[in-house]
N, C-alpha and C positions, 0 to 999 in steps of 0.2 A: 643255347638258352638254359636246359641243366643246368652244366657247369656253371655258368655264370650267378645261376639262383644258387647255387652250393656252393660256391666260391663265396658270396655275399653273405652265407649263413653262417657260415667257418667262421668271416670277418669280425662278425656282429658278436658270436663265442668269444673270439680273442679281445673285441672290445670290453668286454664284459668284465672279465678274468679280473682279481685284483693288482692292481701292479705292484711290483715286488720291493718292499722296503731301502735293498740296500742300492734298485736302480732311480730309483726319488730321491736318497740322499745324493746320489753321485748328479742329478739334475741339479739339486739345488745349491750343489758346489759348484759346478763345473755352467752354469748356464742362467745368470743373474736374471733376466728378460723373462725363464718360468716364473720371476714372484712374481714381476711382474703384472700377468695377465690375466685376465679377469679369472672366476672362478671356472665357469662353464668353458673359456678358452682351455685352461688346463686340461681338466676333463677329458676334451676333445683329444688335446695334444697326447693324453698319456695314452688315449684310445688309440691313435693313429704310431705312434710308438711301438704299440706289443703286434699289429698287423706286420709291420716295415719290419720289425728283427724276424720274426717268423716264417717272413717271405723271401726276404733277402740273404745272402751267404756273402760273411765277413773274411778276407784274408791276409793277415799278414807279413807285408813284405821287407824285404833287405832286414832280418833278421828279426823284426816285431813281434812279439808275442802278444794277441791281443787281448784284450779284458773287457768282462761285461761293462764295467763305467767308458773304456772307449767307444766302445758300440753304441752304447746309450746314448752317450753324448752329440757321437756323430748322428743317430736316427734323429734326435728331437729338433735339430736344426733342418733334418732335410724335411722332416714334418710340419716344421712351422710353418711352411710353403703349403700345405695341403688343407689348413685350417680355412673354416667356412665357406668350402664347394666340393662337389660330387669329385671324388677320386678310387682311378683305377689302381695307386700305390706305385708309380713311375713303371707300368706296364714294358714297359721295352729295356727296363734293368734287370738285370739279374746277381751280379755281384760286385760289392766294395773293395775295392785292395787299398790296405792302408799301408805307406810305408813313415819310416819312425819322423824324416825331414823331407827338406826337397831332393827330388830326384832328379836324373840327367835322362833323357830320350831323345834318339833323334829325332827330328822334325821337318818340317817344309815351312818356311819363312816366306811372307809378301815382301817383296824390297820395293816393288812401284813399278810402275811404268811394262807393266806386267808379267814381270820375272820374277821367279822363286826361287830361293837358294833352299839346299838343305843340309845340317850341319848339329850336333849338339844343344840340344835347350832346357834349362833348367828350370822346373816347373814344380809348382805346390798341390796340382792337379789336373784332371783332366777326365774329359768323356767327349764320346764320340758318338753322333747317329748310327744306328746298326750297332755298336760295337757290344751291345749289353753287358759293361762294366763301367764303372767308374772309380779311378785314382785319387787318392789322398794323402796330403803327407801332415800326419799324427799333429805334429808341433803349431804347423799352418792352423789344423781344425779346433784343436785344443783353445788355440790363440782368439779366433776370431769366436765360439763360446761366448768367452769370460771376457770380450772387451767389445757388448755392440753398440758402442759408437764411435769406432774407429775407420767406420765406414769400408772395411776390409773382412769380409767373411767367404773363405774359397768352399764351404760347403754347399753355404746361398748358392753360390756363384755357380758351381757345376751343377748342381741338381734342379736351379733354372736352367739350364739346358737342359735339364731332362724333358721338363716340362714343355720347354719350345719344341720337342723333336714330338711329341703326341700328334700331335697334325700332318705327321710326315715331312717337316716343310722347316728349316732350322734359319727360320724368317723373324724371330722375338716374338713372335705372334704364338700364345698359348692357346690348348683347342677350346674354345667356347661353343656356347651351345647356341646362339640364336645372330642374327644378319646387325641386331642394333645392339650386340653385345659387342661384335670386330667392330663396327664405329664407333663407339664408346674407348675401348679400346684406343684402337687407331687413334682419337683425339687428344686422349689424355697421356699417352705413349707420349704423343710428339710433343704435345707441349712442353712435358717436364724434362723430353731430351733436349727440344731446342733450352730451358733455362740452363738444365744441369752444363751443356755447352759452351753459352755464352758466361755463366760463374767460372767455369775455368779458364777461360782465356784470358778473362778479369781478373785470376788470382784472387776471387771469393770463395771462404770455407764452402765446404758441402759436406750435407750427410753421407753422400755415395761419391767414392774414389772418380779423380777425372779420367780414368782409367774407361771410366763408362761411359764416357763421352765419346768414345772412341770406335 
């Protein structure tokens, strides 16, 4: 209970702080969607910003050297997911590896009928329940930034994961707080997956890749 009251007062400090000139220009290069959003979204966002670098530990991989505008860019996208509800700051992360493209690891593949192969996969990213890290490859994160509506953003993408693993349970189902919040949920979940589904099959545009249909 301490910790947790001093945790949240830390927070409130680094909300506070002013954010630093030359990481707002690198926002407002690298991240079109900040003009976009209202004033008080902002705000919010640049608050939730200075918690996430402060918490988190950034690394470098296959030769990357990384920079405050990388970092920056990669936190305000995974922040954008935390605006308007109570967050513990992706509680079960602990650190970023960014590498400069995509990267090879091996993997376990579904092939169907209930066999896995495993073999070489070439990935933009990646995170795992338990694993408290999550993978990025630079050019990927960069990419989806400065173009959102390409319907293709692997930051979204993993750190909604992060978010579905808070419940324990890596079911899509993020942890809410009350019984007519998961039906809420649950309804609108399905709906928009039964549309997003039947628009691909149909070969009608969407805003989110049919990749998520999947």
């Amino acid at each position: 209970m301490v910790f947790g009251f001093l945790t949240e007062r830390r927070r409130e400090r680094l909300r506070a702080e002013p954010f630093p000139g030359d990481w707002l220009a690198a926002l407002e290069r690298n991240l079109p969607v900040f003009r976009r959003l209202p004033p008080e979204d902002r705000s919010e966002l640049l608050g939730h910003i200075q918690v996430f670098l402060a918490e988190k530990h950034f690394e470098g991989c296959g030769g990357l050297e990384l920079t405050d505008e990388m970092r920056v860019t990669i936190a305000a996208q995974a922040c954008l997911l935390l605006l308007h509800r109570e967050t513990d700051y992706y509680p079960d992360l602990t650190s970023i590896l960014v590498y400069p493209s995509g990267y090879t690891e091996e993997a376990e593949r579904h092939v169907g009928g209930g066999l896995w192969e495993e073999g070489p996969e070439e990935r933009l990213g990646h995170t795992a329940r338990g694993l408290r890290a999550l993978v990025l490859a630079w050019d990927a994160a960069s990419h989806g930034a400065s173009d959102p509506g390409d319907g293709e953003n692997v930051v979204l993408h993993e750190f909604a994961h992060q978010l579905d693993f808070e419940n324990r349970s890596a079911d899509g189902t993020p942890a809410l707080d009350t019984h007519a919040e998961y039906l809420a949920w649950a309804r609108v979940m399905s709906a928009e997956f039964n549309a997003l589904r039947d628009a691909d099959a149909r070969g009608v545009p969407t805003f989110l890749d049919g990749y998520g249909a999947t």
